[in-house]
N, C-alpha and C positions, 0 to 999 in steps of 0.2 A: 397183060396190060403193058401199054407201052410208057419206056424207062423217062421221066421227064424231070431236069434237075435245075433246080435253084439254087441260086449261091448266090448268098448275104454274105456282104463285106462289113467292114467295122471301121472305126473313127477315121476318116481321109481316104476311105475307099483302099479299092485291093489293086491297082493300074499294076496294066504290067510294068517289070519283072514276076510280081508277085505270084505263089504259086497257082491262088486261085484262077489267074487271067490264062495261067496255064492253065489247069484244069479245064477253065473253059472253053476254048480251043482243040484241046484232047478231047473233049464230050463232043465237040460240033465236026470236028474231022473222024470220027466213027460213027457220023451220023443221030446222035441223042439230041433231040431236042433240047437246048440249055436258055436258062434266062439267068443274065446274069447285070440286073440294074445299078444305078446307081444311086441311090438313094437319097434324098433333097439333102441341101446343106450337110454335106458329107465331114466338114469338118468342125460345124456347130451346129450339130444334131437335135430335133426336137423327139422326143419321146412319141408325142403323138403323131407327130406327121410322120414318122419312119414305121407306125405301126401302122397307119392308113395304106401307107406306099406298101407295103407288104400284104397287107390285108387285101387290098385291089388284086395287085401280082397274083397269089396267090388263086384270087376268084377267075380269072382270065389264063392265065397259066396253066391250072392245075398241076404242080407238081406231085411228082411219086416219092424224088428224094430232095431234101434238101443240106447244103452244106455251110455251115457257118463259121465266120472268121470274128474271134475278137470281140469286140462290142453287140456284134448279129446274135453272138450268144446271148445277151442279156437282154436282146429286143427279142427273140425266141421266148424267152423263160417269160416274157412279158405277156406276150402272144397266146400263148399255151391255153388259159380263161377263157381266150374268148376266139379259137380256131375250134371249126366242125371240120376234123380233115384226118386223116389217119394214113401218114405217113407208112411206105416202105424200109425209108430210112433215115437218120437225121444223123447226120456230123456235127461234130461241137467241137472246133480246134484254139484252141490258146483261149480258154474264156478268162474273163480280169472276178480276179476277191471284189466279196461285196461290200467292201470299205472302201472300194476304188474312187480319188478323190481329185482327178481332171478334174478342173472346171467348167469346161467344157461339156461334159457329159456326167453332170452329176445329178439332173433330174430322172437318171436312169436306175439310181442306185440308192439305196441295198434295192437289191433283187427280189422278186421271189423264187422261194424254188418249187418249180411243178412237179406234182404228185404224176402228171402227165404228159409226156411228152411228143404225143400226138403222135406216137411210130413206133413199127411194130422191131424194128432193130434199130442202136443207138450206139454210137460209139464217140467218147470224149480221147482225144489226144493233147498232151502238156507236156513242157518241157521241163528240165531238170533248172534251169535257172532263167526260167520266164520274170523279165522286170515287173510285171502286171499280177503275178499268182507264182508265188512258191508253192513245191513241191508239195508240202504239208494241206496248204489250201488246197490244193488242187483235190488230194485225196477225201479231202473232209466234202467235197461239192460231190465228187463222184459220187464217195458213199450216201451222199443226202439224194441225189438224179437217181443211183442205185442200173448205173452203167457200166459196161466195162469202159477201161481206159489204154491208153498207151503213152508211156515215156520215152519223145523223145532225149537222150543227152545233150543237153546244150546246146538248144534249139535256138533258143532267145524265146522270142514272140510268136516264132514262127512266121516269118515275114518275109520280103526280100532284104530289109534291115538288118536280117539275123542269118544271112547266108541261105534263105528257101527261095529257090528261080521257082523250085519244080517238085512237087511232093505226091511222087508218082505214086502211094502205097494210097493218095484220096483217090483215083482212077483205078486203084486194082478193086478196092472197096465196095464203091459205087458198082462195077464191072461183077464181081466174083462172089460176094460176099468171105471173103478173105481179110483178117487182122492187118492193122497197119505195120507194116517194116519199116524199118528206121531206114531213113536212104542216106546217101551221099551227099554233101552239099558243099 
């Protein structure tokens, strides 16, 4: 089956520099079908309308993997109920603690956490001093998802804010199935 990827961005979208806008450029210059939207009111996000805009996507798309940035985690874990879809694989990079208390996006939160994550491999990566989820949460979400994970050092957010143009270890992932390596940034 042919490799078909999505990437959900998180609060104010992922525009390039960021590494997702790479990623998706690497997925369409090797040929992979990528959807890569933008989500309505990307910077005052509604819970239902970002679940609709995915939930469409999804129906017209049919993705195999998908990739999520940020707040896409928590619209993920939202999603999880009520998706018929089973996932080859799902990325979950920099998700926020479920106390996370933007104003902006607080009809998102507490979360739930899915028992399911629609995919048959999953992989969570966080960073050592993410402003949105210390280290400790991050581990407690893991062991609750019941994923592997990967720690970046001193990622930030994982963003272009935090020194990521380009997080080549999503492309070998997506590509290889091979663990994330910490890159250069």
């Amino acid at each position: 089956m042919e490799k078909r990827v999505l990437i959900l961005h998180g609060l104010g979208g992922s525009d390039y520099p960021h590494w997702q806008a790479h990623l998706a450029i690497d997925l369409i210059k090797q040929n992979t079908p990528v959807s890569f939207p933008s989500l309505p009111n990307r910077d005052n996000p509604s819970l239902q309308k970002w679940k609709e805009s995915v939930k469409k996507e999804i129906e017209n798309f049919k993705p195999t993997v998908v990739v999520c940035h940020s707040l896409a985690n928590i619209l993920w874990f939202h999603l999880c109920e009520e998706l018929d879809i089973n996932l080859d694989k799902l990325m979950l990079v920099a998700p926020v603690r479920i106390t996370c208390d933007i104003k902006e996006i607080k009809e998102f939160f507490p979360y739930p956490i899915p028992q399911d994550l629609k995919s048959k491999e999953v992989i969570m990566a966080a960073s050592t001093n993410d402003p949105y989820m210390n280290v400790e949460e991050a581990i407690r979400l893991q062991s609750k998802l019941k994923v592997g994970m990967k720690l970046l050092e001193e990622a930030g957010h994982i963003n272009a804010a935090s020194g990521y143009g380009k997080l080549d270890c999503a492309l070998d992932w997506i590509n290889k199935e091979e663990e994330c390596e910490e890159e250069n940034h």
